[in-house]
Structures are given as C-alpha cells and as structure tokens.
N, C-alpha and C positions, 0 to 999 in steps of 0.2 A: 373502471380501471383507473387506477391513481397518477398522474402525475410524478416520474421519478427526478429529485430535486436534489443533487449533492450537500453535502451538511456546508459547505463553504459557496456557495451559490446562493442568487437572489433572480427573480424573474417579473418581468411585466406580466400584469394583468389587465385586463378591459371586456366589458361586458357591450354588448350588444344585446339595444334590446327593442323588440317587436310582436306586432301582434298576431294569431295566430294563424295569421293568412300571409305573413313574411313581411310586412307594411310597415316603417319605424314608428315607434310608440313612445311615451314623453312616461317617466316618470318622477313621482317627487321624496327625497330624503331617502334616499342612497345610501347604504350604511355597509361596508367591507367587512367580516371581523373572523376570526379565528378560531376553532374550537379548541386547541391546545395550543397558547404560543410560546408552552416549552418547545417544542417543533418549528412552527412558523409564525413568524409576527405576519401582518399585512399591514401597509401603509396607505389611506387614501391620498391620491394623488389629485382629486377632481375630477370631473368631466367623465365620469363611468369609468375610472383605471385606478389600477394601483398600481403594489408593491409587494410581493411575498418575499420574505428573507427566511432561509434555515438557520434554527439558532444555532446549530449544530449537535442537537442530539437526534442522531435517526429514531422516525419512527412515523404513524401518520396523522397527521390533521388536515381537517376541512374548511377550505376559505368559502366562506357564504357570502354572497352580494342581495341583500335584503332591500327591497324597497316599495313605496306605496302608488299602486300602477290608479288609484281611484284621485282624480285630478282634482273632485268638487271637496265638498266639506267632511265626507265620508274615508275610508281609511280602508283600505285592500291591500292585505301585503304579496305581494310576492317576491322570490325566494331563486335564486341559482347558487348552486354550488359546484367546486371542485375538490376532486383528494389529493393531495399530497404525501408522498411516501418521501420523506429525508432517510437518503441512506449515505454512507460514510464518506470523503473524500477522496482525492490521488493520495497516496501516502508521499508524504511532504518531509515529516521530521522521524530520523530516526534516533530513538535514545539509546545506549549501548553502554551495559550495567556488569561492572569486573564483579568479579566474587571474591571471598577471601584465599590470599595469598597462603599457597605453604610450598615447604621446603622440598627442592629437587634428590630425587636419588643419590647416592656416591655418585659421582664418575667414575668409568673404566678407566683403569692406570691407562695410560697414554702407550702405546707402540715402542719400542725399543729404536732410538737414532739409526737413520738408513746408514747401508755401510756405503763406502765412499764407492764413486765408479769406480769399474776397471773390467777386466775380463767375466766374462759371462759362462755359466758352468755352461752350459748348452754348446759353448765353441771349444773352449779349452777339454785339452785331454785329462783323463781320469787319473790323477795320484794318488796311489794309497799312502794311508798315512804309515809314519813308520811302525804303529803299535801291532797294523793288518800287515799279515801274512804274503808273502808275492806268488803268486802261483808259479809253477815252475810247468812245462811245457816239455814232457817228456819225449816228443819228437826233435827238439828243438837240438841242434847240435853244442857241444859242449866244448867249453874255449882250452 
C-alpha cells in the first residue's frame, strides 16, 4: 500500500535497520534515491534519513534505501523501499475566465408614471361616466 503524499507536501524518512532476529545492524554506503522524481525527489539527510518532496505532479514512485549490509572487503546489497502516491493538493488558487461579451436584449418600455395618491377605487363610490347610460330604477319614486 502506497504512501498518500499531497503534491504540496514533503515528509521525513528514516530507516531502521537490523538483523533478522530484531538486533541493530551497522551498514555501510547508504544510498536514498527515487524511481521517478518527476513525482518525488528524496534528499539524503545523513544518519539513515531523508527527505521526500512531491514535485507536484500526482502519480506514483518508489523511495529505495539501498545499502551494503557485508562490512568486510565483499559487497551485499540490501534494499528497502516505500510507494508513494502524490495525489493533488487543497484547492488553493482559483482562476475565473469571462468569455466573450455580447449584447443585451431590447429592454421592456418602462411602466407608465404612477398616478399621484388620492382615493382608492375599492373606497370611493361607483361614477359612471357620462358617455354610460344611468340605470333608472323602476320602483323608485318619481320627483
């Protein structure tokens, strides 16, 4: 399982190393390095540590810690690694891209000017106008 490492993050590494009964074991020429560091650099830092940096493109590579556990004149290498998955950061920057301008519709003619206050049809009584006819009220007594 990979290691999940943000493209904007960096992480300590260190290696521990012993023998196979869990006892610390001395090795010599130590070597950190990176199978893609379009992905991740590593930094040796000394003393069995590093430095893993995402360069910021997600995707995965392996930091290997290579080194020669045979102490005398002879050469044994051994070998640990880890995966790395860079995958993308917190969304930080946003760019925001107009497109081309065009022309609004007509406007609607505008509303006719309110008429000024005054009495409200809903209160005032019903005047025909003079052109309408008045009804006349056949029961109604005659002057």
């Amino acid at each position: 399982m990979a290691f999940i490492l943000k493209a904007t993050q960096d992480v300590a590494l260190s290696v521990t190393i012993t023998d196979k009964k869990g006892n610390p074991a001395t090795v010599q020429n130590g070597v950190w390095t990176s199978d893609d560091e379009g992905i991740v650099i590593v930094t040796d830092n000394g003393n069995s540590s590093a430095s893993a940096s995402a360069v910021g493109t997600p995707g995965v590579a392996t930091i290997t810690y290579t080194a020669d556990v045979d102490l005398g004149e002879g050469v044994k290498e051994a070998v640990g690694m880890v995966d790395f998955e860079v995958v993308a950061g917190d969304a930080s920057v946003f760019n925001i891209v107009a497109g081309t301008p065009t022309e609004q519709e007509p406007a609607m003619p505008s509303p006719t000017e309110p008429l000024p206050a005054g009495p409200t049809p809903t209160t005032d009584p019903v005047v025909p106008s003079p052109a309408e006819p008045v009804p006349v009220d056949p029961a109604a007594p005659t002057a």
